[in-house]
C-alpha positions in Angstrom: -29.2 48.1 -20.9 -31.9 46.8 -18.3 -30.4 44.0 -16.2 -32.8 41.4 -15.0 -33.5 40.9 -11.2 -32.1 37.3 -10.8 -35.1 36.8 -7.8 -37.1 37.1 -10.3 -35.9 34.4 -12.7 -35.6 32.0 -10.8 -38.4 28.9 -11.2 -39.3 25.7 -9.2 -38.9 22.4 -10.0 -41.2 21.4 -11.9 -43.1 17.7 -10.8 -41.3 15.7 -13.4 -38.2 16.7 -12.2 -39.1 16.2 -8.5 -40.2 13.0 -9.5 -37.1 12.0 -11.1 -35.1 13.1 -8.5 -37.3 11.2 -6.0 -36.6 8.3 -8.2 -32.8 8.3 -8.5 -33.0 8.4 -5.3 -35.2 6.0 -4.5 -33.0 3.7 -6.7 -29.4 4.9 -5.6 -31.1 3.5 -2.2 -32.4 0.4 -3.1 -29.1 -0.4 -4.3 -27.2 0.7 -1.7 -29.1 -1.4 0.7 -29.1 -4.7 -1.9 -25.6 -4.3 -2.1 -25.4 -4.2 1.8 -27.8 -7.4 2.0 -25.5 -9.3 -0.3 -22.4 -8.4 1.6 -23.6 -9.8 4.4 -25.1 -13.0 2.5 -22.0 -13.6 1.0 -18.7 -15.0 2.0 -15.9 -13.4 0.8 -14.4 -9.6 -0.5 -11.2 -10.8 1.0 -9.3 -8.4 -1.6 -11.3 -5.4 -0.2 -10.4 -6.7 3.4 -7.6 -6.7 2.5 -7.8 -2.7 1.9 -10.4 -1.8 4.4 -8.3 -3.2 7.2 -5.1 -1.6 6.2 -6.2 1.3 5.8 -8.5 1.2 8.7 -5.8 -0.1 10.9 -4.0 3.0 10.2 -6.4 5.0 10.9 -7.9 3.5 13.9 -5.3 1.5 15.4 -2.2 2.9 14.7 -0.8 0.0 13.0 1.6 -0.8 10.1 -0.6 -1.4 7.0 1.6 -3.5 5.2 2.9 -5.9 8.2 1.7 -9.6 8.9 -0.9 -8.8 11.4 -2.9 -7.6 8.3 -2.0 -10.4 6.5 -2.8 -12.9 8.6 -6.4 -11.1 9.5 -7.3 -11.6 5.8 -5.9 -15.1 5.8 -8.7 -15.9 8.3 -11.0 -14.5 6.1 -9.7 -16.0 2.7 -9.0 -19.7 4.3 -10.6 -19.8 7.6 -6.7 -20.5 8.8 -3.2 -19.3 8.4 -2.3 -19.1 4.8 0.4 -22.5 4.0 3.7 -22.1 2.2 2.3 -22.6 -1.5 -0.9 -20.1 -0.6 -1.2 -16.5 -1.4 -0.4 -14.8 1.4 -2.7 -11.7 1.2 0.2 -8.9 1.4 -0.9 -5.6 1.3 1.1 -4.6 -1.8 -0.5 -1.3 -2.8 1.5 1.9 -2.5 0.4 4.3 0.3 -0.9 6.9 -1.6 -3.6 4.4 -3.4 -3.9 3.1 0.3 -5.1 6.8 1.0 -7.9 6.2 -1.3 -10.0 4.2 0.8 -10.1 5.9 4.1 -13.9 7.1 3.1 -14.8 3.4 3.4 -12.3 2.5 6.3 -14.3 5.0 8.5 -16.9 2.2 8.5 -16.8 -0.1 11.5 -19.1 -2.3 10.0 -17.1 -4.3 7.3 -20.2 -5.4 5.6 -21.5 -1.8 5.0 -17.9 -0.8 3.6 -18.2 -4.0 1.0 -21.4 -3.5 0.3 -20.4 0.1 -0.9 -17.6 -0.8 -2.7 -19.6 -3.7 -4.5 -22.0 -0.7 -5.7 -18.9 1.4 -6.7 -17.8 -1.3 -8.6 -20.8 -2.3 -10.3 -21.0 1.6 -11.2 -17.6 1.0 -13.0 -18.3 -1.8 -14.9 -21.7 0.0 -16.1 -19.7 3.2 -16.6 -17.1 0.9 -19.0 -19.4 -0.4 -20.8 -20.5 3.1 -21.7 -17.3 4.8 -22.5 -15.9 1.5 -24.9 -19.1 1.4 -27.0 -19.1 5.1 -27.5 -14.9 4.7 -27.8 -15.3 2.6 -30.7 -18.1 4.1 -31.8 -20.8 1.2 -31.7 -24.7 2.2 -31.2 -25.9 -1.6 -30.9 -29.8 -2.4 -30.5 -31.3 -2.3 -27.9 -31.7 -6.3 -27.2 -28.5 -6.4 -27.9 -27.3 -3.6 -25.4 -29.4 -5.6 -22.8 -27.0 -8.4 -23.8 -24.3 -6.9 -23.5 -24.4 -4.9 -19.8 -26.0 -9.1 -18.6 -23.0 -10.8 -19.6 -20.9 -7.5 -18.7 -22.4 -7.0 -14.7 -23.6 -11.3 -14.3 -20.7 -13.3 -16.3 -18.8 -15.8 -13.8 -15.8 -13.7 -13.5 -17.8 -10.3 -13.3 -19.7 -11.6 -10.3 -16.5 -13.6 -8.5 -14.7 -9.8 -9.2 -17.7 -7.9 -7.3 -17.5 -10.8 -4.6 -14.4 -11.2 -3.9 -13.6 -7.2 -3.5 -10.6 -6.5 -6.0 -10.3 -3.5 -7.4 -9.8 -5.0 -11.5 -13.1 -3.5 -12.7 -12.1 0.0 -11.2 -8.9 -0.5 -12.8 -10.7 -1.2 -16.4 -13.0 1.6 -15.6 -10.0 3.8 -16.1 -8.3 2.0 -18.7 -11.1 2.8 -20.8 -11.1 6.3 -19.5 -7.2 6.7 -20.7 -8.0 5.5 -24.1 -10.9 7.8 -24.2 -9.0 11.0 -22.8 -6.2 9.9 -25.5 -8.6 9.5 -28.4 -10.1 13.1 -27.2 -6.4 15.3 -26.7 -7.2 15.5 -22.8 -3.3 14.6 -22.6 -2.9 15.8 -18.9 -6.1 13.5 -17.5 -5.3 10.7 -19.6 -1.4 10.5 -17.5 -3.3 11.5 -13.9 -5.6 8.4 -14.6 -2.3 6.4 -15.9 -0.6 7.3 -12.4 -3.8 5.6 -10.7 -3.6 2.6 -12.1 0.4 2.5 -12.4 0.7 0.0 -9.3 -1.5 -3.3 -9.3 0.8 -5.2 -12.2 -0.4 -8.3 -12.6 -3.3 -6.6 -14.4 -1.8 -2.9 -15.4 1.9 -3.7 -16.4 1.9 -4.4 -19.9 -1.1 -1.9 -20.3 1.4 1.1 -18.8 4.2 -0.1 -20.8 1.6 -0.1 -24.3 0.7 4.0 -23.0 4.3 4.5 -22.8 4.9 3.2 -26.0 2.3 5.3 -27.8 2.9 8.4 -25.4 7.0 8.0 -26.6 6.0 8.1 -30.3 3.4 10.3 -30.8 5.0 12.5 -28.8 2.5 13.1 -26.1 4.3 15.1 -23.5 1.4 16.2 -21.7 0.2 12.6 -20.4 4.0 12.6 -18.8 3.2 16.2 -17.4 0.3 14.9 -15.8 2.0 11.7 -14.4 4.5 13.5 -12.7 2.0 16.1 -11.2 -0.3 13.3 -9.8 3.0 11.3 -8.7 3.9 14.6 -6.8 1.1 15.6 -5.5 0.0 12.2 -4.0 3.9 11.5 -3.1 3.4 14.5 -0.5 0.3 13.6 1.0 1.2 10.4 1.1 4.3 11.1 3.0 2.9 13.9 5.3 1.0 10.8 6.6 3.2 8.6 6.9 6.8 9.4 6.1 8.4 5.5 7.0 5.7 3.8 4.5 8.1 3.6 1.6 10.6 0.5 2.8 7.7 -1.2 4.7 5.9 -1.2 0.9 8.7 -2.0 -0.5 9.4 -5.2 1.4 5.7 -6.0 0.9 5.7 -5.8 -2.8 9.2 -8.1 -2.8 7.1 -11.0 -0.1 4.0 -11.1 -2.4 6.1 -11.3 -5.6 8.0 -14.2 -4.3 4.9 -16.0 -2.5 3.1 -15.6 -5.7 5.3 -17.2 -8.0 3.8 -20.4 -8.4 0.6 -18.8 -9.4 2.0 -18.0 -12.8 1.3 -19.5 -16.3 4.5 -21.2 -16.1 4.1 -23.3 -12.8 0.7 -24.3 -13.8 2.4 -26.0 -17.4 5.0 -27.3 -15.4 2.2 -29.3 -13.1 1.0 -30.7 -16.3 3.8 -31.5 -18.0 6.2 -31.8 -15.1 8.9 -34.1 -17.4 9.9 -31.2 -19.1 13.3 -29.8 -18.8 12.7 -26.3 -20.3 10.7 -24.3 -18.8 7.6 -23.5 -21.0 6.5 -20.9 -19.1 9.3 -18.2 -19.8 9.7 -19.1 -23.5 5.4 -18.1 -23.5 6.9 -15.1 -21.9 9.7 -13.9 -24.2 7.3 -15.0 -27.5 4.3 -13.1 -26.3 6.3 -10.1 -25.7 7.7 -10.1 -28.9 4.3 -10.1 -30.5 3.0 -7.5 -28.5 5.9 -5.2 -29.1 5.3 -5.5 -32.6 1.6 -5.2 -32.4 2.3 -1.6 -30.3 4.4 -0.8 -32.6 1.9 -1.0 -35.5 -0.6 0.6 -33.5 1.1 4.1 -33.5 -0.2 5.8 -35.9 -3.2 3.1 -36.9 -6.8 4.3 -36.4 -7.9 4.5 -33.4 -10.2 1.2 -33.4 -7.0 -0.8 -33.8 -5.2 0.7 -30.5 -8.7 -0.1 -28.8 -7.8 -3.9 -30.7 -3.9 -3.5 -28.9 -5.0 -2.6 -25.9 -7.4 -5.3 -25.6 -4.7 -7.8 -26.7 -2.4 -6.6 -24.0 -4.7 -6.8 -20.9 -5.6 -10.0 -22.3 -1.9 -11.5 -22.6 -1.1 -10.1 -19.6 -2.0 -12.8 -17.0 0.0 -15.3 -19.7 3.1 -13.1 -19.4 4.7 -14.8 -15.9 2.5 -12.6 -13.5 0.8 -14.4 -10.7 -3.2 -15.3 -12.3 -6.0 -14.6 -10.6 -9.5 -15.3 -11.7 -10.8 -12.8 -10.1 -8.8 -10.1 -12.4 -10.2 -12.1 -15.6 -12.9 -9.0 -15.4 -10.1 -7.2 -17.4 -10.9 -9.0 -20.5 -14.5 -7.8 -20.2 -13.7 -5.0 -23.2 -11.8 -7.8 -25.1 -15.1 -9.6 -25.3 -17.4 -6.4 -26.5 -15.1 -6.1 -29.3 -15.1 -8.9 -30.3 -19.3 -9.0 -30.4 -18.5 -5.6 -32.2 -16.4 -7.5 -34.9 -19.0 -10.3 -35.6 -21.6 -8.2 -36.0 -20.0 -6.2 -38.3 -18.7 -8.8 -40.1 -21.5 -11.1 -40.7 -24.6 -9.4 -42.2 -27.1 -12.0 -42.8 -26.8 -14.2 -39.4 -25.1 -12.1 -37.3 -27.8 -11.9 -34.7 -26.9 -16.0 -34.5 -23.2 -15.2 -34.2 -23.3 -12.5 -31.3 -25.7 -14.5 -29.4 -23.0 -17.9 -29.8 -20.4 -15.7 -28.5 -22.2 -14.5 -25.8 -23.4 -17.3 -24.3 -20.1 -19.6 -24.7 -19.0 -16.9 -22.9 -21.2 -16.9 -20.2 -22.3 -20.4 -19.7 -18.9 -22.2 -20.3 -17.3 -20.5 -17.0 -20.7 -21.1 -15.1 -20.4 -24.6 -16.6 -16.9 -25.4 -15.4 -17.7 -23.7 -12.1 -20.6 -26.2 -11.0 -18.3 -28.9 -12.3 -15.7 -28.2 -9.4 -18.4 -27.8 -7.0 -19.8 -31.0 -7.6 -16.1 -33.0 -8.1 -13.2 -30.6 -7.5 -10.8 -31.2 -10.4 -7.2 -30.0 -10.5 -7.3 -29.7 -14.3 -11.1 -27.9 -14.3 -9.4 -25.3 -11.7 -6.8 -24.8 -13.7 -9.2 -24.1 -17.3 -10.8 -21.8 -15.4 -7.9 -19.4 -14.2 -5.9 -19.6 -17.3 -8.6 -20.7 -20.5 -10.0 -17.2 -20.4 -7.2 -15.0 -21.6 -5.9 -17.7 -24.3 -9.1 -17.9 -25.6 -9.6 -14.3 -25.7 -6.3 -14.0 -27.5 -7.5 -16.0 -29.9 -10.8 -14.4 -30.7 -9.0 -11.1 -30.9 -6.7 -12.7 -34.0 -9.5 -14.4 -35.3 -11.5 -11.3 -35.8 -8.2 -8.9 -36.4 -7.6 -10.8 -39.6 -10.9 -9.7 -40.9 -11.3 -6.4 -39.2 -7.5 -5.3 -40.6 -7.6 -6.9 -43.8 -9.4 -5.5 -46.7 -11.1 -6.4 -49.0 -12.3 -9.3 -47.7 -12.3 -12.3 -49.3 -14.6 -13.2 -52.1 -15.8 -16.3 -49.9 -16.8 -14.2 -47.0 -18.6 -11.8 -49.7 -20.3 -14.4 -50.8 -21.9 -15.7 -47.5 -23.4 -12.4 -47.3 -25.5 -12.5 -51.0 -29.1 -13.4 -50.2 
């Protein structure tokens, strides 16, 4: 057997590929610099400050992450002043492994060129989500419509205050999608590494973990718990080799933001509108929309796999309504919510579903917008208020409107007959 001289084999580029590669890079840097520009256009990415000068205070200055001199820096960011009672205080709450994460970025001096970054790796996730739900639940839409869907995905209200603002929720959904997708695909041990990354910001993850647990219990699914506990070890032991006294400082942390951000739940926001009330709304929404959801993860155990895409949704979307503290800028989360939704209509609807999808899309991108330039003409309590918790109720109910129909079957004869020409 003659072997082939490998010198021999080997072959240029060709121009087409040179030109592509001249062009992804020409694009990766127009974007990089946009993102830049923007940064330093825009006010805000106090929740990335609030990462980039942890983690960089560690670094640089040898200083506590997770004590008040961090929060009060982001607090002069955030509100140009010391953060009152009632106010968020911007705690650095994350654990010090995910802290870890964003040392590449704290190496920055610049702040603007760290969040300018981070605004491209986030945009990258939400792009990348999109991507991995449609081919999760197995939806090839048009082409218009796939130009729809990526504008109201990457330029909705609570898309663009997520990118500005600097949280980390469209990373976090990112991997959501990529747990769901590793599940659907057997890829046990990557779907629990991925669950230990996003095992830590509740307010948007916790009823999400608890749903994974849930199926990972009954299916019996031991190798997302072996790949937990691997990533829980390994990024334990780096995490303490850096810093072995981290764990009671986060600790404390985690206890002063969960107290301070108590009256930013669902429940203090019915009790400002309805403040005669003796009972306290809030916790009886709590206690009803866990039952449902228990039940709903329940049924999802051994349903198809579009209908644990459906739970899932439902869960990230009941989440904020569940007595965590609500912010806006996590309302990104409901971003898959919404495509399944458009996914739903346009299966259901035949003959004007093009009419449908575009409704759906548009409320949901214009009404926020909408409500938006109505506070900044005439701040209203009660328009602040829509905007933080409207989303996710209405959300919830879209999901039941179209599980009804997507679950149910056959459909009813009058449905059947909207669709005769």
């Amino acid at each position: 057997m003659a072997f082939r001289d490998i010198r021999k084999s080997r072959k240029w580029l060709s121009v087409e590929e040179i030109r592509l590669i001249f062009l992804a890079v020409f694009i990766l840097v127009f974007l990089v610099v946009l993102n830049v520009y923007l940064a330093r256009l825009l006010p805000g990415g106090e929740f990335f400050y609030l990462r980039w000068s942890g983690t960089r205070a560690f670094l640089v200055d040898q200083i506590e992450p997770y004590s008040s001199t961090i929060a009060e820096r982001v607090q002069n960011v955030a509100y140009r002043r010391p953060a009152f009672p009632d106010e968020y205080p911007y705690v650095l709450n994350d654990p010090f492994y995910i802290v870890l994460l964003y040392t590449p970025l704290a190496l920055f001096s610049d702040f603007t060129i760290a969040r300018g970054l981070w605004m491209l790796f986030s945009e990258a996730a939400l792009v990348g989500m999109i991507y991995y739900l449609l081919k999760l639940i197995e939806w090839e839409p048009s082409r218009w419509l796939l130009v729809f869907i990526f504008g109201a995905g990457i330029f909705g209200y609570y898309s663009v205050i997520s990118l500005g603002s600097g949280t980390p929720t469209g990373i976090l959904t990112f991997l959501f999608i990529l747990i769901l997708f590793a599940l659907r695909s057997f890829s046990d041990e990557l779907a629990g590494a991925l669950l230990f990354l996003v095992a830590y910001q509740w307010e948007v993850s916790g009823l999400f973990f608890l749903f994974i647990m849930v199926m990972v219990f009954a299916n019996k699914r031991w190798g997302v718990l072996t790949g937990f506990g691997m990533s829980l070890f390994l990024f334990l032991v780096v995490s303490f080799l850096a810093s072995p006294g981290w764990g009671l400082p986060y600790f404390r942390a985690v206890l002063s933001d969960w107290y301070r951000g108590a009256n930013m739940n669902f429940g203090h926001i019915l009790s400002y509108w309805f403040p005669g009330l003796r009972i306290s709304i809030g916790v009886w929404i709590s206690v009803v929309l866990g039952g449902i959801l228990l039940l709903e993860w329940i049924g999802s155990v051994r349903a198809p796999f579009r209908r644990i895409v459906w739970t899932a949704s439902l869960t990230l979307a009941a989440t904020p309504l569940a007595g965590f503290a609500i912010f806006p800028t996590n309302h990104v989360v409901l971003l898959p919510a919404l495509i399944l939704i458009v996914m739903l209509v346009w299966e259901r609807w035949t003959r004007q579903r093009v009419w449908f999808v575009l409704l759906v899309l548009l409320m949901a991108i214009l009404v926020p917008y909408g409500l938006y330039a109505r506070i900044i003409t005439n701040y209203n309590r009660l328009i602040l208020d829509l905007l933080t918790i409207l989303p996710p109720i209405i959300t919830i109910i879209g999901l039941y409107w179209m599980r009804w129909w997507a679950f149910r079957s056959p459909r009813t004869w009058s449905d059947q007959l909207g669709d005769r020409k």
